[in-house]
C-alpha positions as CSV (number, residue, x, y, z in Angstrom):
1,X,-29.0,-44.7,-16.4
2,X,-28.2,-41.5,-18.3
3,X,-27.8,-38.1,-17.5
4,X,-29.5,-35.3,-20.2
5,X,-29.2,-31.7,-20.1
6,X,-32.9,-29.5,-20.6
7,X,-34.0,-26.0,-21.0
8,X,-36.9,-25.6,-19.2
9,X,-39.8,-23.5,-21.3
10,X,-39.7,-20.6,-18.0
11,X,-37.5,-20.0,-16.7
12,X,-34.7,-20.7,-19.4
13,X,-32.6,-22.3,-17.5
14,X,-30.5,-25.3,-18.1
15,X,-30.9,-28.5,-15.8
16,X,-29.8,-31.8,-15.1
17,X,-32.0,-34.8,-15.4
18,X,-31.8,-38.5,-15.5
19,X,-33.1,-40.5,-18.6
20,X,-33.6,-43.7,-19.4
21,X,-33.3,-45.1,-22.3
22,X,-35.4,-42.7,-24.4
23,X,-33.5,-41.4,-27.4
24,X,-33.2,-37.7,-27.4
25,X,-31.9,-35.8,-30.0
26,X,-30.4,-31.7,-30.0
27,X,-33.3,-29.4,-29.6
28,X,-36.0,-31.9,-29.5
29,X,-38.8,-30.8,-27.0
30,X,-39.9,-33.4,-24.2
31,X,-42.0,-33.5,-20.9
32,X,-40.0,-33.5,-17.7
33,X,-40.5,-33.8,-13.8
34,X,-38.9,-31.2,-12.0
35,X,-39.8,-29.9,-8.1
36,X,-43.1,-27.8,-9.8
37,X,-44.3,-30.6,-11.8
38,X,-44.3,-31.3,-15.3
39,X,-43.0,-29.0,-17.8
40,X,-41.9,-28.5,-20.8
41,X,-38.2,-28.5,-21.8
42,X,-35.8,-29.3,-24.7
43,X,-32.6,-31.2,-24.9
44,X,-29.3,-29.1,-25.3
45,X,-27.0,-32.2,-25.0
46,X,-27.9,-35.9,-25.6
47,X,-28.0,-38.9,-23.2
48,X,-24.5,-39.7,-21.4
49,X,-24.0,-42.6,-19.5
50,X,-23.7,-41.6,-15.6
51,X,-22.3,-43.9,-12.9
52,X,-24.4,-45.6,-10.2
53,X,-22.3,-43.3,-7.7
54,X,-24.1,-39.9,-9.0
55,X,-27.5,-41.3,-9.6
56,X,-28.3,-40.2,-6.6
57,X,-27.6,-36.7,-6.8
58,X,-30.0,-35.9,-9.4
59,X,-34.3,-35.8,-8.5
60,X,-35.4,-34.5,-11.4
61,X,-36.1,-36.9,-14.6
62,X,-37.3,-37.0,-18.0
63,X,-40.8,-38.3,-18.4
64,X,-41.5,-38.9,-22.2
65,X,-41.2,-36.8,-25.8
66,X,-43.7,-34.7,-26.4
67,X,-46.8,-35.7,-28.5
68,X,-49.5,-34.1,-30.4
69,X,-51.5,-33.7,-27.4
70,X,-49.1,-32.1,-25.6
71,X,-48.5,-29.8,-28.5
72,X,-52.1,-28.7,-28.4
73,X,-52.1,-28.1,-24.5
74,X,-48.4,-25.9,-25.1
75,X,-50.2,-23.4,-27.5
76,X,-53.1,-22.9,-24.6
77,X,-50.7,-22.3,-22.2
78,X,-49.1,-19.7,-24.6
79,X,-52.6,-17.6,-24.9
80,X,-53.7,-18.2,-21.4
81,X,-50.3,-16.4,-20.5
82,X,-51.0,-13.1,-23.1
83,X,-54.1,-13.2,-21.3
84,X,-53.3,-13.0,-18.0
85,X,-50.3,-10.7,-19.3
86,X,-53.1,-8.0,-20.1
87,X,-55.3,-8.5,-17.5
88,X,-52.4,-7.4,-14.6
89,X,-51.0,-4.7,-16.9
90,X,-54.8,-2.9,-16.4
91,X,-54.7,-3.9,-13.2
92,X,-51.7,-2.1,-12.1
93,X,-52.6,0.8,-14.0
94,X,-56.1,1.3,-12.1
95,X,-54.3,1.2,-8.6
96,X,-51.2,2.7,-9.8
97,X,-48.9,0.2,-8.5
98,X,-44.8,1.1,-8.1
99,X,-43.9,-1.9,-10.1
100,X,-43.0,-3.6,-14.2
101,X,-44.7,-6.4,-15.1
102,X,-41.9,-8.7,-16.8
103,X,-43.5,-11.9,-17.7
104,X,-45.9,-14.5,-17.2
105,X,-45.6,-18.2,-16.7
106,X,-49.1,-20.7,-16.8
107,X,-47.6,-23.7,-15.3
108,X,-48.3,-27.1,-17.4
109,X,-51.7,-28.7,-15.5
110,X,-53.3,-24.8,-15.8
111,X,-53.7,-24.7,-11.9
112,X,-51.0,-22.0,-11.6
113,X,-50.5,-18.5,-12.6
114,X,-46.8,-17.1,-12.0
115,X,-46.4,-13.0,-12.4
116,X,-42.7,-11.9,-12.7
117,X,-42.1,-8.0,-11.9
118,X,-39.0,-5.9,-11.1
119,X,-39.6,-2.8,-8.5
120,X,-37.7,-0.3,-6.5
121,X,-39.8,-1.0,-3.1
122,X,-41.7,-3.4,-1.7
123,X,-45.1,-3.2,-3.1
124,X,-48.6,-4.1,-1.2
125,X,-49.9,-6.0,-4.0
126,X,-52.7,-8.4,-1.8
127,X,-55.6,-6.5,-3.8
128,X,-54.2,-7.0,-7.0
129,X,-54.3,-10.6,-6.3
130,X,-57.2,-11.0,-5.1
131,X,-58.4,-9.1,-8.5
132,X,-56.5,-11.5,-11.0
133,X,-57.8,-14.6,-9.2
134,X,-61.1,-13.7,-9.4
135,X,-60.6,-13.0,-13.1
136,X,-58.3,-15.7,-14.5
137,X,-59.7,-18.6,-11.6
138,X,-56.2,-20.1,-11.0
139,X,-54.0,-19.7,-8.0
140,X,-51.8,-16.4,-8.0
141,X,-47.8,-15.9,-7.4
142,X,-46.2,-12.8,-7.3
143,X,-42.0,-13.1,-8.0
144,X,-40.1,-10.5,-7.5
145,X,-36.9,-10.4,-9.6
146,X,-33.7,-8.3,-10.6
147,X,-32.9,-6.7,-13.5
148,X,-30.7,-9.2,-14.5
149,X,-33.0,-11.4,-14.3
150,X,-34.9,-9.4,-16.3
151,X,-32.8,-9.0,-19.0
152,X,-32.4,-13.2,-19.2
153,X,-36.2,-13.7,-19.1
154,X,-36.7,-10.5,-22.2
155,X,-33.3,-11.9,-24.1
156,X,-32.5,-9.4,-26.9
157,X,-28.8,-8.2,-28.6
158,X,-25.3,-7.2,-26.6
159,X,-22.8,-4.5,-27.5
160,X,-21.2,-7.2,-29.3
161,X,-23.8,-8.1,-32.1
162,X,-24.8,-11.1,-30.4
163,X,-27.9,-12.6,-28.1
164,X,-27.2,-12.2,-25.2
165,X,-25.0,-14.6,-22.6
166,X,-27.9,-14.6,-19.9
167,X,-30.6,-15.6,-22.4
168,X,-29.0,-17.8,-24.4
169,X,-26.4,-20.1,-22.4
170,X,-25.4,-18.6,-18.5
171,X,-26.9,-20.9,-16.4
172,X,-26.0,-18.5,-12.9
173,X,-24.4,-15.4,-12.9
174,X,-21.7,-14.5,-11.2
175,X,-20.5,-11.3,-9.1
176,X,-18.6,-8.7,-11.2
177,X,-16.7,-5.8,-9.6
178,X,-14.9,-3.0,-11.2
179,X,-11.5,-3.8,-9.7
180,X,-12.2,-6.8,-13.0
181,X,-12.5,-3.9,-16.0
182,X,-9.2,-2.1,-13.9
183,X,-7.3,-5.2,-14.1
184,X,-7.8,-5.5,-18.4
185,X,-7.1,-2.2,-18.9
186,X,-10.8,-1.6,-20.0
187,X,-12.4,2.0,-20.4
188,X,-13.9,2.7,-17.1
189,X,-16.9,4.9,-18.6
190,X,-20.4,3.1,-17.1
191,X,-22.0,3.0,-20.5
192,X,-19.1,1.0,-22.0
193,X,-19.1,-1.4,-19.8
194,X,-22.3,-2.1,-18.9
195,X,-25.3,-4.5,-20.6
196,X,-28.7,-4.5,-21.0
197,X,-29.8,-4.7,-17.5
198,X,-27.6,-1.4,-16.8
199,X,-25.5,-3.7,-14.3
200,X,-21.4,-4.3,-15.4
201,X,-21.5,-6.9,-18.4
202,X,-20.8,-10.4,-17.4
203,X,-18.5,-11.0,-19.5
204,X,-15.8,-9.7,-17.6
205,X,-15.5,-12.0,-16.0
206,X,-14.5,-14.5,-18.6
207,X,-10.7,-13.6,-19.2
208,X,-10.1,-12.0,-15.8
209,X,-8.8,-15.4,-14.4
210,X,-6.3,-15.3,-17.4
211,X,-5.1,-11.7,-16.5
212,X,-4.1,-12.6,-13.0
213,X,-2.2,-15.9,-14.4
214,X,-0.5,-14.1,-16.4
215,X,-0.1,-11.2,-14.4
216,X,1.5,-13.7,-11.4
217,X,3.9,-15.2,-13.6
218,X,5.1,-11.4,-14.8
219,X,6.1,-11.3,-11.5
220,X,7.6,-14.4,-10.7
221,X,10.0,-13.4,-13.6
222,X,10.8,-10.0,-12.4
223,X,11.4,-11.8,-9.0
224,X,13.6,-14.5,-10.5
225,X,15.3,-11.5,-12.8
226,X,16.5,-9.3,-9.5
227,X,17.6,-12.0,-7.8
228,X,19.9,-13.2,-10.4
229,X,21.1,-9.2,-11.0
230,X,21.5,-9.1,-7.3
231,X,23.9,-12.6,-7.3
232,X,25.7,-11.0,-10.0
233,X,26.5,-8.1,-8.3
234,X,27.7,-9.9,-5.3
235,X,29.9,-11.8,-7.6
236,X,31.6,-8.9,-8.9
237,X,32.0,-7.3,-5.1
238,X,33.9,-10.5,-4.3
239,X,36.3,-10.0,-7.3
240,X,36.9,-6.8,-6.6
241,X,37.5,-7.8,-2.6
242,X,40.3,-10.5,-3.5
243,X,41.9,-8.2,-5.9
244,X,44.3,-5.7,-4.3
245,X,44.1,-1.8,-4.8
246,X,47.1,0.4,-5.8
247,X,47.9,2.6,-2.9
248,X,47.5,5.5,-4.2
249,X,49.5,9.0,-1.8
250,X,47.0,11.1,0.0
251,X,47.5,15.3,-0.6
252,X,49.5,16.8,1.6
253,X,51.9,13.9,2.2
254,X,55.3,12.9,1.0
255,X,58.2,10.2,0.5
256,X,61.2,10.7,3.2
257,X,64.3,9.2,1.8
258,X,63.8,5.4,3.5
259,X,60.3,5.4,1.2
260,X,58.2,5.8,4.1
261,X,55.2,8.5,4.4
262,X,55.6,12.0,6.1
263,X,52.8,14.4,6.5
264,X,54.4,17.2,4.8
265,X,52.2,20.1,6.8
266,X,53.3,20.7,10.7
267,X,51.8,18.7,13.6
268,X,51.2,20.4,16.5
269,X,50.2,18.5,19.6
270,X,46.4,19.4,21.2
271,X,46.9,20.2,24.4
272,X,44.5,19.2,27.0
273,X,43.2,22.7,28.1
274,X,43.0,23.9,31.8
275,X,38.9,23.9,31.8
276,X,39.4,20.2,30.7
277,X,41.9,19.4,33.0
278,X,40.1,21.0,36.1
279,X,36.8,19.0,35.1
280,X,38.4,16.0,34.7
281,X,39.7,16.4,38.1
282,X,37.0,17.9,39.9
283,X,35.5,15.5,42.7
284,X,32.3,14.1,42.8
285,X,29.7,16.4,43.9
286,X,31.7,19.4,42.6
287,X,29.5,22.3,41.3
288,X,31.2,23.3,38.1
289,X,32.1,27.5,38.5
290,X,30.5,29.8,36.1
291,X,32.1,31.1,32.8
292,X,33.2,34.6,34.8
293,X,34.8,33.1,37.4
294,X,37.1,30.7,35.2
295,X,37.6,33.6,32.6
296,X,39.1,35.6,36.5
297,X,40.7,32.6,37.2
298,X,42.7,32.0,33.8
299,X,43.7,35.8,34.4
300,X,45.1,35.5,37.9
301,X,47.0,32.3,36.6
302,X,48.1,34.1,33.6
303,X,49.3,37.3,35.9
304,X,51.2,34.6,38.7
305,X,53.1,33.0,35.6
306,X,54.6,36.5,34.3
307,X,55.4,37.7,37.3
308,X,57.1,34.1,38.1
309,X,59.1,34.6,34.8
310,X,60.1,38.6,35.2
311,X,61.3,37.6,39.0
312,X,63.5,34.7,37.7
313,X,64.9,37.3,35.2
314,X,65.6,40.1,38.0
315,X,67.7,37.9,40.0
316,X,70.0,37.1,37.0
317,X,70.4,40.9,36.9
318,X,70.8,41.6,40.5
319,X,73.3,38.7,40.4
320,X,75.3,40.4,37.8
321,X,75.0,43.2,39.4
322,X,76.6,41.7,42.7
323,X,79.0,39.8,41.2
324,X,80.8,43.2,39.4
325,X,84.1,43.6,40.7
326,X,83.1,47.0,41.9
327,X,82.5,47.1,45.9
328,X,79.4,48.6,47.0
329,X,81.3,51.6,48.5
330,X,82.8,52.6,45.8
331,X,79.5,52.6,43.6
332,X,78.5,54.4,45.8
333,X,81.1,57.1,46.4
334,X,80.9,57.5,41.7
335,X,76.9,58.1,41.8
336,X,76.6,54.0,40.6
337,X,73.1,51.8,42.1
338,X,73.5,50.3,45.4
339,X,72.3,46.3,44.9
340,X,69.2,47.0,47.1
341,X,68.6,50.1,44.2
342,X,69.2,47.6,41.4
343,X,66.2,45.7,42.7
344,X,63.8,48.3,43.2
345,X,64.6,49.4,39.7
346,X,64.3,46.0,38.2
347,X,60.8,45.4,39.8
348,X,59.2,49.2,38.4
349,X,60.7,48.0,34.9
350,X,58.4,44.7,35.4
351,X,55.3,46.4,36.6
352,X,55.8,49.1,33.7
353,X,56.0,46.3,31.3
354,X,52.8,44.1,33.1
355,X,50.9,47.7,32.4
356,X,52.0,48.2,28.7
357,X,51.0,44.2,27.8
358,X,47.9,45.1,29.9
359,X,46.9,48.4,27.8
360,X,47.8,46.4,24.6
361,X,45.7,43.4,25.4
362,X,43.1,44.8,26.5
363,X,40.3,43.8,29.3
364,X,39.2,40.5,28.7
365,X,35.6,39.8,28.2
366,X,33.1,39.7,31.6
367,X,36.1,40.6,33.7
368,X,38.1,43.2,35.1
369,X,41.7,42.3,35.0
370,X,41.2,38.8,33.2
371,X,42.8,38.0,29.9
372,X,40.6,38.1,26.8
373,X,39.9,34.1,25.8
């Protein structure tokens, strides 16, 4: 058994159908049986053997070549078909029907009348068919169809200079988006892109599978490219690791005479300061005391350290003082200080000195007799 490719008369369309061993040449017409009936088709490809395993996926078959008689019965079909053509264009004129007549297909035994139309709506058309089968005596269809569809059944010339792909070899047409036209770098404007029908051409869609190949494998080479950049670089990182640096002096540093480092500027030591120290102790619990109150207390503590270091400085003096060789009675007898006068002196010299730091200080901030922070 053999498998033969046919155009059917209407709709053009290409089909599968098993053949026996009838020899059938390129573009010779024959009579087929397909799921309407017999019909007329021609051969696009010749006879190829098929195996016993895919026999059965093909119903359709070839029936014989066509003869003179069958020739004859064609070139009714043809008038019937302007007939009936003219006979629904009037029609939808007098009830001024939303719809386009397309075409018109008189099936091969004359008992059926297909009408092919394209409209916006749905259209009540049960009158008109009752008019046309009263007039052409056959049974009526009405098919309603897209305007691709359209376009395939009309045929005529694309952008391109050539018939076009849905008239003269698309067997199905397939969905095209505008993401395709992005992707080839294609001029976006609607009347460039689009066919006959006013839809996006199909052919599109021929190269855009090619694009994303090549498109993938731009990227698998950029990937491939970083990676190896990216190993390089780690390369030279551990090169640079296993080789030492020169130590190099910091500013403000210098060589002492063993060859050793010495910060050349002066250290001084941070002391912890009293707040820190008195937080640091403070129990658990503890309210912390308000910024016045430690500003009065660094000034008390301030005032108790003074007064600590004139005292130890008034005794020396009063020592001395003691210590003369002079007796006290006879200090006394010249006009000279008793000790106990030495001491009252020394402590008025310490409170006028407390009062001249005071006046030169000044009050410290939020306090009376605090020292300034």
């Amino acid at each position: 058994m053999n498998v033969v490719k046919i155009r059917l008369r209407k709709p053009r369309r290409v089909f599968s159908f098993l053949c026996t061993e009838l020899p059938l040449k390129r573009d010779e017409a024959c009579i087929v049986l397909s799921d309407r009936g017999e019909e007329f088709g021609t051969c696009i490809l010749p006879p190829e053997p098929c195996p016993e395993e895919m026999i059965k996926r093909f119903s359709m078959k070839v029936v014989r070549k066509v003869t003179e008689k069958d020739e004859r019965s064609r070139s009714f079909i043809e008038e019937e078909e302007r007939r009936a053509l003219d006979i629904c264009l009037k029609k939808i004129k007098e009830r001024k029907l939303p719809m386009k007549l397309v075409d018109v297909e008189v099936t091969f035994d004359k008992r059926k009348v297909i009408f092919y139309f394209t409209a916006d709506d749905r259209v009540d058309f049960r009158e008109l068919v009752r008019d046309l089968a009263h007039d052409l005596r056959a049974r009526i269809e009405m098919r309603h169809i897209q305007v691709r569809d359209e376009a395939k059944m009309v045929g005529g010339l694309g952008g391109c200079g050539r018939e076009l792909c849905c008239s003269s070899w698309m067997n199905e047409f397939r969905p095209i988006s505008m993401r395709m036209a992005k992707a080839q770098n294609l001029s976006l404007n609607p009347s460039k892109i689009s066919g006959q029908c006013g839809r996006l051409l199909c052919c599109l869609s021929y190269e855009n599978d090619r694009y994303e190949e090549m498109r993938k494998k731009a990227r698998e080479e950029i990937k491939a490219r970083q990676e190896k950049a990216g190993a390089n670089l780690e390369g030279e990182g551990a090169k640079e690791k296993s080789v030492a640096p020169e130590r190099t002096e910091r500013p403000g540093r210098r060589r002492d005479a063993k060859g050793g480092t010495a910060d050349a500027r002066p250290r001084t030591e941070s002391r912890p300061s009293a707040e820190h120290s008195r937080t640091e102790a403070r129990p658990k619990g503890e309210v912390a005391p308000s910024r016045g109150a430690r500003n009065r207390g660094r000034g008390s503590e301030q005032a108790s350290n003074r007064g600590e270091e004139q005292s130890n400085d008034s005794p020396q003096k009063t020592e001395s003082a003691v210590e003369s060789p002079v007796s006290p009675a006879v200090t006394a007898a010249d006009g000279s200080p008793t000790p106990e006068k030495s001491a009252e002196g020394a402590e008025k010299k310490t409170g006028r000195r407390r009062r001249k730091r005071k006046r030169k200080r000044g009050p410290g901030k939020g306090t009376s007799g605090g020292t300034k922070d």
